[in-house]
Every structure is written in C-alpha cells, then in structure tokens.
Backbone bond lengths (Angstrom), bond angles and torsions (degrees), N, CA, C in turn:
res aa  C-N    CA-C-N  psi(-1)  N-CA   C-N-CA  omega(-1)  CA-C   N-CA-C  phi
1 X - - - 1.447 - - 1.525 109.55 -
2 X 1.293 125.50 104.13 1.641 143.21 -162.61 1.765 82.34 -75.14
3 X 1.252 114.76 133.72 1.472 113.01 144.29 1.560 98.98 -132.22
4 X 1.112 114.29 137.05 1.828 126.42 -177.90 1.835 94.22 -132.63
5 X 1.338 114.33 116.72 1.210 116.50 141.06 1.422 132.73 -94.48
6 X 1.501 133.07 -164.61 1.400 120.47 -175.96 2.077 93.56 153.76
7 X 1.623 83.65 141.06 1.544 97.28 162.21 0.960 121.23 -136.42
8 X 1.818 112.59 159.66 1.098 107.64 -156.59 1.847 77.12 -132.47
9 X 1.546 124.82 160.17 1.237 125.29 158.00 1.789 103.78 -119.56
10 X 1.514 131.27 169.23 0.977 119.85 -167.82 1.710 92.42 -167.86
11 X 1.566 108.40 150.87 1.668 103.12 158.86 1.487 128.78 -78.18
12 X 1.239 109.01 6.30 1.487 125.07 170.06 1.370 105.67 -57.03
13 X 1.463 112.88 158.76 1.553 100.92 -177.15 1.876 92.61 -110.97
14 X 1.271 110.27 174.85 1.584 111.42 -175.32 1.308 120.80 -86.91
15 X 1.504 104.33 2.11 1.870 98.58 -171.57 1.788 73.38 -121.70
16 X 1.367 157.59 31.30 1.159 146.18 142.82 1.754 97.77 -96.75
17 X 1.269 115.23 -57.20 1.345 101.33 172.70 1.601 133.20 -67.73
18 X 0.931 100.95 -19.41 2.251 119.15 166.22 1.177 86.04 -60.15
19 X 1.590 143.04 -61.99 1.228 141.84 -139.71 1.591 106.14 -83.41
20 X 1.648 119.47 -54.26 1.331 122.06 151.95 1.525 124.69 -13.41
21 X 1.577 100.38 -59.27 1.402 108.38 -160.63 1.920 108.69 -86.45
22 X 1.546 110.97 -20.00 1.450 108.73 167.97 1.288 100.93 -95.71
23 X 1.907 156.09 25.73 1.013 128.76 -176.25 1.498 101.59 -114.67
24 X 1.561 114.26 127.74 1.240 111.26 -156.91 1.390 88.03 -113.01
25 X 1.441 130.23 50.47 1.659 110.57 -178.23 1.407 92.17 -90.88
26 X 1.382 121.32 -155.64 1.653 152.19 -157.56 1.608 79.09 -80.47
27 X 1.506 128.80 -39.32 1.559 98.22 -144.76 1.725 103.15 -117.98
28 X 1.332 91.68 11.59 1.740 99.05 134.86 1.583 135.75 -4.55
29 X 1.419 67.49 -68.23 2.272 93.63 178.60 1.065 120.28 -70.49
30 X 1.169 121.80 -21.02 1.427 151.40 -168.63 1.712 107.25 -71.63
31 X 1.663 109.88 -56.07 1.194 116.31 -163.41 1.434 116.52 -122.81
32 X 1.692 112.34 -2.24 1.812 122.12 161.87 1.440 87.24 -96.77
33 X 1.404 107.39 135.30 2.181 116.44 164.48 1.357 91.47 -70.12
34 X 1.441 118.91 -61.54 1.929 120.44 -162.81 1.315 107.88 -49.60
35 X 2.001 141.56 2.09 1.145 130.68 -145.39 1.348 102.23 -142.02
36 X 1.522 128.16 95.63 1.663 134.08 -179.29 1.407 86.27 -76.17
37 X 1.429 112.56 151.33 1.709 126.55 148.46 1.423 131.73 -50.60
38 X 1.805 106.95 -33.38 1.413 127.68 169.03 1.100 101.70 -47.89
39 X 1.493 127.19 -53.40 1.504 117.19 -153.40 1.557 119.27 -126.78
40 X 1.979 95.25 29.88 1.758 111.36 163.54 1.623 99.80 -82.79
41 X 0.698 106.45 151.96 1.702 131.76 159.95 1.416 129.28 -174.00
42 X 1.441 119.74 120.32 1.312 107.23 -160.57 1.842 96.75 -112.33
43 X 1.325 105.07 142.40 1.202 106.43 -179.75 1.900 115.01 -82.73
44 X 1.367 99.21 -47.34 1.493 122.17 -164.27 1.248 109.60 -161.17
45 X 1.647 115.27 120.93 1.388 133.01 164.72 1.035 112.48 -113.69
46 X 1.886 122.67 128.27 1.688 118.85 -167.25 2.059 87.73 -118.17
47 X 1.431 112.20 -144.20 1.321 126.80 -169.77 1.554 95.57 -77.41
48 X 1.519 104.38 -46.34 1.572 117.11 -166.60 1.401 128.23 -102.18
49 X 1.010 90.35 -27.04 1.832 107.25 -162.08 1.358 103.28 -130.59
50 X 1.903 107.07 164.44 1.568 100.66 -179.05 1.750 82.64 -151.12
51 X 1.468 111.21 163.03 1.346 122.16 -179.84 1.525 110.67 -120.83
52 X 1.345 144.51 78.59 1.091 135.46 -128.76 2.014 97.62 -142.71
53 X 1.474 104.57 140.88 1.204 113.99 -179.62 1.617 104.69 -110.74
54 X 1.469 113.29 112.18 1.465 107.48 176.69 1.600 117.71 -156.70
55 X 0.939 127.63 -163.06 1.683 112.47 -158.61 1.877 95.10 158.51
56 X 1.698 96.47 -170.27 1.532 134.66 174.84 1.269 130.58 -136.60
57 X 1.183 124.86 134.25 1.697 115.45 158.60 1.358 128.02 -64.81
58 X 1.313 94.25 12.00 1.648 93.81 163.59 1.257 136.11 -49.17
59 X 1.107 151.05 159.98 1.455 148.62 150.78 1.631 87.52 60.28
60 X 1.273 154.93 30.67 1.244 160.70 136.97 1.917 101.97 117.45
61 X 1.294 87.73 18.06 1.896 93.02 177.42 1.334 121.48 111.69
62 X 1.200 117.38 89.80 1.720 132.18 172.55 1.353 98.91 -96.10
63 X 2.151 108.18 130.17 1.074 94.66 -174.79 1.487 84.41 -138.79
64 X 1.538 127.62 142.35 1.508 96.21 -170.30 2.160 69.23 -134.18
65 X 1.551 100.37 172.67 1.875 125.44 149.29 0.808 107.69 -134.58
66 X 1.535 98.58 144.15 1.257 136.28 -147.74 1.444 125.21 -141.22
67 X 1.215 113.67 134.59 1.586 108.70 -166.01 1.528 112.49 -94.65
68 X 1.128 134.87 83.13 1.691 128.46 -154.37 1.625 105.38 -71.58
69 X 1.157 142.39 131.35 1.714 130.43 154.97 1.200 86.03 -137.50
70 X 1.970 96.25 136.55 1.519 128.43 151.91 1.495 110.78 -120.86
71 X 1.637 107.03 54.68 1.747 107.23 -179.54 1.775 107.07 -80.59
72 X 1.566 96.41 -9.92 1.856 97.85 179.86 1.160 111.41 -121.88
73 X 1.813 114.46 111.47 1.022 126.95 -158.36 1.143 95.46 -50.29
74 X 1.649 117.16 165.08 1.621 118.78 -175.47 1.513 124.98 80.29
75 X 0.816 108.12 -47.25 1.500 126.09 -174.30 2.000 136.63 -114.80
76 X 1.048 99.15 107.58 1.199 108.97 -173.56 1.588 121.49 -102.16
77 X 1.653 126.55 122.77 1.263 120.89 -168.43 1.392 99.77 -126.39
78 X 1.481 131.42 130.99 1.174 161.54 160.21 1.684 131.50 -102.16
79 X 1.768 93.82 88.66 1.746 98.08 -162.95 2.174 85.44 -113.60
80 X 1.639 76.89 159.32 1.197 106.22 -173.04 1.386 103.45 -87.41
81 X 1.274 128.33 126.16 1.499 153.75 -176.82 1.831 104.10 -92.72
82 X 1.787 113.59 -54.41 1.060 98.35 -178.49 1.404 83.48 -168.41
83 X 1.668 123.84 159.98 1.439 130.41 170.22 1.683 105.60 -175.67
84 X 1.882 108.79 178.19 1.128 95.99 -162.63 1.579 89.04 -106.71
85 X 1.405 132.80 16.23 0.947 134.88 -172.97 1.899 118.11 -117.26
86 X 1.308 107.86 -35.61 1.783 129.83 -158.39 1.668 93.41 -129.35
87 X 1.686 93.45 133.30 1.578 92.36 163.57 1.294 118.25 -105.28
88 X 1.645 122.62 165.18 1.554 109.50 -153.03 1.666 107.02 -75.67
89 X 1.211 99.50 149.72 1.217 128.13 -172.70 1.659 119.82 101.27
90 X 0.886 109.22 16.69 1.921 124.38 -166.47 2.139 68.33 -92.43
91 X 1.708 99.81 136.30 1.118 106.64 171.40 1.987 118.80 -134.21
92 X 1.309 110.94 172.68 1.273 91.18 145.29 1.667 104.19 -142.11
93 X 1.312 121.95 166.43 1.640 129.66 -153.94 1.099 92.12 -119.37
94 X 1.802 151.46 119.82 1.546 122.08 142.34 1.652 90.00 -113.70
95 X 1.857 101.70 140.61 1.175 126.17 168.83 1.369 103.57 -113.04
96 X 1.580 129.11 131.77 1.189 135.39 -168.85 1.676 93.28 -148.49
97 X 1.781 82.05 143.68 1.452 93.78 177.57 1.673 105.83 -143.24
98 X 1.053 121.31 176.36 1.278 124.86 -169.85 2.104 106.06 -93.55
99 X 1.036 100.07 114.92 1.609 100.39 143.85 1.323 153.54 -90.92
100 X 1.293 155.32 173.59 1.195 146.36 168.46 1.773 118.13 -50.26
101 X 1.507 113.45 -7.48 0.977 106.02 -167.82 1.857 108.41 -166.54
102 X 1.125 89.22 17.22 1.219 104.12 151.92 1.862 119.18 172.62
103 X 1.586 108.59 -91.59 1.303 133.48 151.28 1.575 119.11 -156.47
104 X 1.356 105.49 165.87 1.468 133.06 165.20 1.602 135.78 -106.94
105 X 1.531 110.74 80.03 0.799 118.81 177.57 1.762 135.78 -58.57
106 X 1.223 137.46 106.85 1.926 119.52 154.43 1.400 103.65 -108.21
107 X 1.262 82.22 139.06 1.933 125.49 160.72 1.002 111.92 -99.82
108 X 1.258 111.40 126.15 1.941 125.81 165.88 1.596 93.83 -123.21
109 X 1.211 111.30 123.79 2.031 110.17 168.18 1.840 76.89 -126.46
110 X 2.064 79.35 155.24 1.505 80.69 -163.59 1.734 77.00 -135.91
111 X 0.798 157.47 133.88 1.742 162.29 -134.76 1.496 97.80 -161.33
112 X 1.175 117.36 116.06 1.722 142.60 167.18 1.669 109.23 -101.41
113 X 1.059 130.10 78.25 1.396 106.87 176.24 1.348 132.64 -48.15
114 X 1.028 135.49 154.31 1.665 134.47 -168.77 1.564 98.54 -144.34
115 X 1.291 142.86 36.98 1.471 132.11 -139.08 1.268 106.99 170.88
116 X 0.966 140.68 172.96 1.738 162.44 -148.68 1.711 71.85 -129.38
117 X 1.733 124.60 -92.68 1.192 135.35 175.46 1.676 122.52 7.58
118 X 1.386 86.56 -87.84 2.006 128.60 177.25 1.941 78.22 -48.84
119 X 1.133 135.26 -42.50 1.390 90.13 -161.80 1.555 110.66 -114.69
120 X 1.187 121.92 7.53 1.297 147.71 140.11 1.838 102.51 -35.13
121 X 1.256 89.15 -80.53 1.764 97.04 162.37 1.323 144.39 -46.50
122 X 1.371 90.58 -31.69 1.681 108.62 172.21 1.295 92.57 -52.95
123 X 1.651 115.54 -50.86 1.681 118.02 -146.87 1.572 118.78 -67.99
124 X 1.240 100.56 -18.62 1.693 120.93 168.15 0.570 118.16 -85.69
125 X 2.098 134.75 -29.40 1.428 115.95 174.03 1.413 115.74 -76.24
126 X 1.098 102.13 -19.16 1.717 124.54 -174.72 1.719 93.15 -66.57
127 X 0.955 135.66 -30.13 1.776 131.14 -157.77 2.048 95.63 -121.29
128 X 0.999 93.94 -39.12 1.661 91.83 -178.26 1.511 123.38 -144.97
129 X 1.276 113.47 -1.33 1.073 111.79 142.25 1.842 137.75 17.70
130 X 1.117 87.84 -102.11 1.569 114.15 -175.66 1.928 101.99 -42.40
131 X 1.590 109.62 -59.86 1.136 89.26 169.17 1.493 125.60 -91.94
132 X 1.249 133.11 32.05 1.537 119.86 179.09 1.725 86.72 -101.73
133 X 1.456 112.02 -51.61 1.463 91.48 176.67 1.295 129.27 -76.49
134 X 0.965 139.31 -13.82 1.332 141.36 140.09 1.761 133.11 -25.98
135 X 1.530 101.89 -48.96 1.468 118.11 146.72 1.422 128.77 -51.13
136 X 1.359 106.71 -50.47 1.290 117.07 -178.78 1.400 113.65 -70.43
137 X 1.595 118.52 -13.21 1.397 124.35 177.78 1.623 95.84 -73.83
138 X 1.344 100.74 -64.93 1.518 107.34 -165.13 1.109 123.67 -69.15
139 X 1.309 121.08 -8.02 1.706 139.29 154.61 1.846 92.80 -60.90
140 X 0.984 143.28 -66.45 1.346 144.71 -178.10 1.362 112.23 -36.27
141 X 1.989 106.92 -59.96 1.487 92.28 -177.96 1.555 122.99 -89.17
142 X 1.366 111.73 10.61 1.344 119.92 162.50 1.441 102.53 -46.77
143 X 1.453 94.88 -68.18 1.605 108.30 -150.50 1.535 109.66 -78.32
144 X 1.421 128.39 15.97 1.529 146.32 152.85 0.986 126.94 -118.23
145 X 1.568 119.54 11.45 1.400 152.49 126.96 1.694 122.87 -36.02
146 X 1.537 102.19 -54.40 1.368 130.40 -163.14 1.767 96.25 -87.03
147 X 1.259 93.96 138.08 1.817 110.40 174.16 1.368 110.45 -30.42
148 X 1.101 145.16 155.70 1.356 145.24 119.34 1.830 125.78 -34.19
149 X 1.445 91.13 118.10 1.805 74.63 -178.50 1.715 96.65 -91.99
C-alpha cells in the first residue's frame, strides 16, 4: 500500500485552485495531465461532493470512481468507490491553505492495489512517486497560472 505525500506552494490562490479541483466540466482534461476526456464521466454533482468516473490511458487505461467531498473548507478528499486498478478506499487528501502570496498545498495519495496493474503501479509510486505527482501538481498550477482564454 504506496502512501506518497508532498507539498507544493504556488502563487495561485486556494479558492482558484479548490475550484480547479471541484470543476467537473469538459475542460477538466484540459488542466489535470492524469485525466483523458474518454474516461470523465460524471454521475452526480451536489453543493459538496461529486460522484465521478475518471482515469488515463496510461499503463493501457486506469480508470478509477470516486467519491469527491469539499464539505471542509480547505480541504478536499477523493476516495475510490470502484476501479480496475485501486480498491475502495485507496484515497487522495489535498489540504490547502492560503499564503502571503499565493497558497500551500499537501497531498497524501494513499494507493490499495486491487489488480495485477494497480500494483505494478504501486511499484513506481513506491520508487518515484513523490515526484511524478508532485509534477503533475505543478503542471496544474502552471496551467491556472496562464490567462483565461
């Protein structure tokens, strides 16, 4: 069971990146790398929470659902409902807070394999991990960095 934490700080502010991370439209895909359009589908979005099917063609296609709640300000938790990779309850945590000059992000992903796949994967987060998602964070606030078109 891989758990990798990691922070990232950024000039992004935390209710533009909170907002990133609950906006489940089309362009989603656009601004998560880990997130093809093929394999968004959202079932149900409420005030707090979202029920959402999404993934990559990575590794020949990780597709996990996911139970999203941001009922505590600051903090956003994303647990796995069902996938062909993670068994449920495999999560990831971001707690964000505001800085003088932007925010302060932590990540906790917590990876259960359920899969031949998922633990193939495990074996990479376990060795590099920490920084591939870490990149992939800061690939995010790059790209909410950048103007609005």
């Amino acid at each position: 069971m891989p758990r990798v934490e990691f922070d990232v700080s950024s000039g992004v502010s935390p209710d533009r990146f909170l907002a990133a991370l609950t906006d489940f439209s089309p362009k989603r895909a656009e601004i998560w790398p880990n997130i093809d359009a093929q394999h968004l589908k959202i079932h149900e979005v409420g005030a707090n929470s979202a029920d959402v099917t999404e993934g990559s063609s990575i590794a020949g296609g990780v597709w996990e659902r996911n139970c999203y709640d941001w009922s505590t300000p600051g903090t956003v938790r994303v647990e796995t409902i069902e996938s062909n990779a993670w068994r449920p309850g495999s999560f990831w945590l971001y707690h964000v807070k505001p800085t003088d000059t932007g925010s302060h992000i932590h990540v906790t992903v917590d990876r259960r394999p359920a899969s031949f796949k998922g633990r193939l994967i495990a074996v990479v987060l376990v060795i590099g991990g920490r920084r591939v998602l870490r990149r992939a964070t800061e690939q995010v606030l790059q790209r909410l960095q950048q103007p609005a078109d």
